[in-house]
C-alpha positions, 0 to 999 in steps of 0.5 A: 146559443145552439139549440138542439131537440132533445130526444125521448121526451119533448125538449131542448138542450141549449148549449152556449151564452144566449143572446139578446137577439136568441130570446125570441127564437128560444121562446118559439122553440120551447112553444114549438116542442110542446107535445099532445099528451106529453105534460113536459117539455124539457129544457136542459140549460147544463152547458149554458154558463150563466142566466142574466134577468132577461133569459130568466124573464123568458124561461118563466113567461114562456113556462107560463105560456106552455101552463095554460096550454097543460104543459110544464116545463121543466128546467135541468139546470146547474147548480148556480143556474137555480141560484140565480132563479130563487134569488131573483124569486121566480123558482115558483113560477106557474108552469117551471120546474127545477129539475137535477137530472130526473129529480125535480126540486 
C-alpha cells in the first residue's frame, strides 16, 4: 500500500493491496489528515483493487472516530468497492460517505 497526501482538501490517495500490517498506519493517517475547519477528509481508494472486512472494518471505525471530532470521511470509491461496503451493510456508517468523483451518494 502506499499512501499519498492528498492535495486541495484534506486526504489521502491509497494506491495498492493493503495489508494486515497497513491497518494501523492507515487509521493514524486519515486521524492525522483531519483539519480545523475542513468537515472532510477525503480518501480516495480508486487504485486500491479490493476491500476485504478487515480494511472495511477500518475505514468505518476510523469514520467514525473523525465523526466525533466533527469531521466526515469521505470515500472515492470504484465501483465494486461500494459494493462490497453495502453488502456487508456498513455504507451508513456514522461519519462515511460514498462518493463517485465529487458526487456523494
Amino acid at each position: 500500500m502506499v499512501i499519498t497526501r492528498h492535495g486541495d482538501s484534506p486526504g489521502l490517495v491509497l494506491t495498492g493491496i493493503i495489508e494486515l500490517s497497513d491497518l494501523e498506519r492507515l487509521r493514524a493517517a486519515l486521524l492525522d489528515a483531519a483539519r480545523p475547519g475542513h468537515p472532510e477528509v477525503v480518501l480516495d481508494l480508486i487504485g486500491v483493487p479490493f476491500l476485504r472486512i478487515a480494511e472495511l472494518r477500518t475505514i468505518v471505525t476510523t469514520a467514525q472516530e473523525l465523526a466525533h471530532g466533527g469531521h466526515r470521511l469521505l470515500l472515492h470509491l470504484a465501483p465494486h468497492h461500494e459494493w462490497a461496503i453495502n453488502a456487508v451493510g456498513w455504507a451508513g456508517a456514522p461519519g462515511l460517505v460514498l462518493a463517485n468523483g465529487d458526487l456523494p451518494r
